[in-house]
N, C-alpha and C positions, 0 to 999 in steps of 0.2 A: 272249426277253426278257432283257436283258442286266442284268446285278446290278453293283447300284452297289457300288463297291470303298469300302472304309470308310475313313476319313482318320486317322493314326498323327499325335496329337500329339506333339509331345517339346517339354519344355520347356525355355526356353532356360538356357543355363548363365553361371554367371558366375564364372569362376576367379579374379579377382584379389581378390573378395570375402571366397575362404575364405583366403587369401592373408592377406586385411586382417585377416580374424576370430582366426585364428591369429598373428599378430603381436601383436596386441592383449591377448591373451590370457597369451602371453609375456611382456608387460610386467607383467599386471595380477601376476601370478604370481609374478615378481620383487620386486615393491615389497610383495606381502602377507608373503614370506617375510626381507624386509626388513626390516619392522616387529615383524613378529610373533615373532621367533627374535634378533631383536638384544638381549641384555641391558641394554643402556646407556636401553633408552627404558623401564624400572623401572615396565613396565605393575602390579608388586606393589602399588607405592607409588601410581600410578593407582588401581585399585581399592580401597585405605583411605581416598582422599579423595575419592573421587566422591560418596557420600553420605553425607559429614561435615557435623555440624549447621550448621559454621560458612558452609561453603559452600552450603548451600541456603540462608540464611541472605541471601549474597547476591545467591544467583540469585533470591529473594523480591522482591530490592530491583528488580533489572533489568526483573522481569515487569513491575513495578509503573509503574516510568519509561516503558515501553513501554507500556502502557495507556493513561496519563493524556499522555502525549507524543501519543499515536496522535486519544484524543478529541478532546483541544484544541488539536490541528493541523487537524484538518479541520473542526472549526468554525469555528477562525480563518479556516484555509485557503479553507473558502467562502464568508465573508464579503469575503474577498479577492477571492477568483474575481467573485464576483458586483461588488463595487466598478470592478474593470475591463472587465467587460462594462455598466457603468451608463453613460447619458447622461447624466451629469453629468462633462465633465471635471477639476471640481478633485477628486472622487473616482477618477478614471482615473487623474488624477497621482499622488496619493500612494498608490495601491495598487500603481504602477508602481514606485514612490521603495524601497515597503519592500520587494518582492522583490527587488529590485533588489540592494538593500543585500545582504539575508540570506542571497540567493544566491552574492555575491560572499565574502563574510567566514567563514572554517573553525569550523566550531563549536566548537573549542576557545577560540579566541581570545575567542568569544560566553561561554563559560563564565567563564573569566577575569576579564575586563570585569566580569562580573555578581558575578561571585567580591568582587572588589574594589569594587562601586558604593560600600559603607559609607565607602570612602576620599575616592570622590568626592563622594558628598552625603552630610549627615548623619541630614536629613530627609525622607520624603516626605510631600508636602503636595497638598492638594484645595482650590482654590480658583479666583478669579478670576485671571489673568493680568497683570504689574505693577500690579497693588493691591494691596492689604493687606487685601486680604478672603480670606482661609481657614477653611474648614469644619472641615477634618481633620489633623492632622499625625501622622506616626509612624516612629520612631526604624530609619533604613536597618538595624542591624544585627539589628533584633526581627524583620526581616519577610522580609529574605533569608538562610534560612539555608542548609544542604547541598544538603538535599532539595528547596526552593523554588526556589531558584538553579538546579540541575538540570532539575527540571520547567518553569521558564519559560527558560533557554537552549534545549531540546530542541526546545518549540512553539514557540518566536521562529524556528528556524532551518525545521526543518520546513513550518511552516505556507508558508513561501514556496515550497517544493515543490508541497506539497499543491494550493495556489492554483492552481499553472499547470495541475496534472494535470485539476481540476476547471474551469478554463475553457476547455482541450481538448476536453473532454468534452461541454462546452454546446456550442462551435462546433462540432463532428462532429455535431449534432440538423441533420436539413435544414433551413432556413429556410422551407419551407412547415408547418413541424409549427407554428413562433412563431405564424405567422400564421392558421392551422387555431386555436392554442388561444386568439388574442387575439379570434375571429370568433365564440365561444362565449359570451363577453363573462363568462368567470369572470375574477375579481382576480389579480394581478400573481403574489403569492407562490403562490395555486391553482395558477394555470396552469404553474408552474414547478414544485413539489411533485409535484402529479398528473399531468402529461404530457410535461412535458420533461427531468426529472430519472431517469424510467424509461428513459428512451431514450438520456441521457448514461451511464447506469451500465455500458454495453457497456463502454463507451470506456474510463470512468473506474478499473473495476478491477481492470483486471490492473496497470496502471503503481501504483495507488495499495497493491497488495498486497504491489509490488517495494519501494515506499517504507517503510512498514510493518516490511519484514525489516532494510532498511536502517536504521531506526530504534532497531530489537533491536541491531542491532551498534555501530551508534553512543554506545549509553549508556555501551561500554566509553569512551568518553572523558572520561567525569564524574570519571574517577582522579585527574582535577586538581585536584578539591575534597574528597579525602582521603575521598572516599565511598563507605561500606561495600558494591559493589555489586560484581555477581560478578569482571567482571577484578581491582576495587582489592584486594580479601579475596586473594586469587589470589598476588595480588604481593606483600601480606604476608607472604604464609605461606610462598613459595619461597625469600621474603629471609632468614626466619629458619631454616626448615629446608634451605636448598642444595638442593632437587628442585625443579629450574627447569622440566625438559623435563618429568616426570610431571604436573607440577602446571599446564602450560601446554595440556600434554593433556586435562587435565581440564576448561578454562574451554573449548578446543575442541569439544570431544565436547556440551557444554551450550548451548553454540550453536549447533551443529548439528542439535540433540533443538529448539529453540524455534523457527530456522528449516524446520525439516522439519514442526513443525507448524503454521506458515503457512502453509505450500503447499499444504500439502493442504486447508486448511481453503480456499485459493486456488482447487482445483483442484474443491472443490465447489461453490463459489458458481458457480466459472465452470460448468460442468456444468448447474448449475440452472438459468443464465440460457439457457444453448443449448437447454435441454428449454420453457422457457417461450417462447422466441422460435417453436422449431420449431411448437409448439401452435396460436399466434399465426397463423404464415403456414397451417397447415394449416385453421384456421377461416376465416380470411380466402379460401383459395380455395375452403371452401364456401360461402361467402355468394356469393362471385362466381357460380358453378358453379351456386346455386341462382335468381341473379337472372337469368342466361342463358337458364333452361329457363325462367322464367314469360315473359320477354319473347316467346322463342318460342314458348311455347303461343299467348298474346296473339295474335301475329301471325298464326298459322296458323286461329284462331279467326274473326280480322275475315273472310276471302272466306264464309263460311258465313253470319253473321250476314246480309251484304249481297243473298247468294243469298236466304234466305227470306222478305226484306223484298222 
């Protein structure tokens, strides 16, 4: 009886990778002893202001721009979204008209603009359209001020993001799910809440989480409205005390701690969603799995029946 000879894996090798891993690493090593050991970048003067009241003060304000930017962007955002997927085209057009717009124009410029409206109008007014019928009036410079001006440039620009991320999201739903939830004969907004809205959210959250971070960094551009928010405080304080690089380190290192905890907060939603799909298709092939076995019992059952009849 002949003995089977036993087979000798080796595993393959890949030289150019320790290659790569070692270069890489050389660099990293370079650039930490770089920072770390260079006196000029006044890490001292970094850590007395990292948690100085005045700067948390306006990384308060930043969070804050980033919440309320974030909310009432994606509400506008969806009612946007949903405007241009409506069968109504003079709602297609102007949902088309304003991202359009807001996509094309830098958010600074938006800021601006808003900055200066008191210039342009002095009133704003609630009424009919060429009459002289008005409900409401109120004085442009009571109603836009630092913080209002910021929050509605931030969702004007925004929300025209949002929009497209969110009606991506709808067309990525197959078009048999539309017609699956319109045959249920639940209401419009139902069937959109409860069935087609879970199934865009694959789609819709990772772009809309990259927007989001993008949002965080964008508020540094409110500097233009002399508002107390983490860059402008930032630029204060480097102009008066000459620590430009410590102090630019610091508005860095803050951004990095708010988008680091995006991601992850990113990186659980996504995670949940993968565990609930998984779930999903695993119950779905036991419904299959167990609708299989009754057919074929069924079937195997009829010659018997017919036998004893």
């Amino acid at each position: 009886m002949k003995t089977q000879e036993s087979i000798k894996v080796v595993p393959a090798r890949y030289p150019l990778r320790i290659v790569g891993a070692g270069v890489a690493l050389l660099i990293l090593a370079i650039v930490v002893q770089s920072v770390a050991f260079n006196p000029r970048w006044e890490w001292g003067v970094f850590a007395r202001w990292f948690f100085d009241p005045v700067i948390l003060e306006g990384l308060g304000q930043t969070l804050l721009l980033t919440l309320l930017g974030t909310v009432l962007s994606v509400i506008f955002g969806g009612i946007l979204a949903l405007s241009r997927l409506s069968a109504s085209w003079l709602l297609r057009s102007l949902a088309w008209a304003y991202i359009w717009l807001f996509r094309s124009l830098p958010l600074i410029v938006v800021l601006i603009v808003l900055y200066n409206f008191s210039y342009l109008y002095d009133t704003l007014s609630i009424g009919i359209p060429f009459t002289g019928v008005e409900w409401a009036s109120y004085q442009t410079i009571n109603v836009l001020g630092q913080f209002s001006t910021a929050v509605v440039g931030l969702t004007l620009v925004q929300s025209a993001y949002t929009a497209e991320i969110i009606r991506g999201g709808f067309l990525g739903v197959d078009h048999g799910q539309y017609e699956a939830a319109a045959a249920l004969g639940l209401p419009a907004w139902r069937r959109t809440l409860r069935i087609i809205l879970p199934q865009a959210l694959r789609t819709i959250l990772p772009s809309g989480f990259n927007e989001i971070i993008s949002l965080a960094k964008g508020t540094a551009m409110v500097y233009v409205l002399a508002m107390p928010e983490l860059f402008y405080t930032i630029q204060m304080i480097y102009n008066r005390a000459q620590e430009v690089i410590p102090l630019l380190m610091v508005g860095a290192v803050w951004y990095l701690v708010i988008t680091s905890f995006l991601s992850a907060i990113q990186y659980l939603v996504e995670r949940a969603l993968a565990r609930s799909e998984r779930r999903s298709a695993i119950n779905s092939n036991r419904t299959r799995a167990f609708t299989s076995t009754a057919t074929t019992t069924t079937a195997t059952q009829e010659p018997v029946h017919a036998h004893l009849s």
